[in-house]
N, C-alpha and C positions, 0 to 999 in steps of 0.2 A: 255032429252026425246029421240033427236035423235043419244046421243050418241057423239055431239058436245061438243066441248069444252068450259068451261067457269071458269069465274072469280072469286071465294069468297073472299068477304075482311069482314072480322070479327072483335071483340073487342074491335069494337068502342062502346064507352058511348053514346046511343040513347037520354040519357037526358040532355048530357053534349055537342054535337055535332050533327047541324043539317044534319043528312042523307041524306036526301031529297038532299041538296045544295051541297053536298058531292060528291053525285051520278051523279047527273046533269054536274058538274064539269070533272069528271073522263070520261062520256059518252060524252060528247062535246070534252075533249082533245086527245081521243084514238079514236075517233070516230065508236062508236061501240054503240048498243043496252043494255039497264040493268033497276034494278028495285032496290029501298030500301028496304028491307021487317022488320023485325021485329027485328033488331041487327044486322043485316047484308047489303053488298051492293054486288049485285048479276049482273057479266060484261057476256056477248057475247063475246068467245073469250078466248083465251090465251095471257092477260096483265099484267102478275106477275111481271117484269122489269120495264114496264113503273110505274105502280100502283105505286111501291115503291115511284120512283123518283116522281111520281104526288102526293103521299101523303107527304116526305119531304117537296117539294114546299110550299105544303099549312102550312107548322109551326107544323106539327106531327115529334117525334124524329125518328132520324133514328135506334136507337137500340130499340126504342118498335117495330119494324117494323119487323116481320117472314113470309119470303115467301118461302111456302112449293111446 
């Protein structure tokens, strides 16, 4: 909206993985603002690097992992 920067994390399976716990996780470790929306997890912010390494941790592979 203003032109701020932020985070899209995509191509997660909304029925295969909860979002919600997802998001919560990623906002608590980078400490930043965000939202799960409908397949997607939406960060406050420029956390492309960490994201990666926070979604490794949680047991995601690291080659389905594209950060653009």
């Amino acid at each position: 909206r203003f032109r701020k920067p932020t985070t899209m994390v995509e191509g997660l399976n909304p029925k295969r993985t909860d979002l919600d716990r997802i998001a919560k996780d990623l906002k608590s470790k980078l400490a930043c603002g965000g939202t799960a929306k409908e397949g997607y997890i939406l960060l406050q912010g420029d956390h492309r690097d960490q994201v990666r390494d926070s979604l490794v941790n949680m047991g995601f592979g690291e080659g389905t992992i594209e950060v653009q």
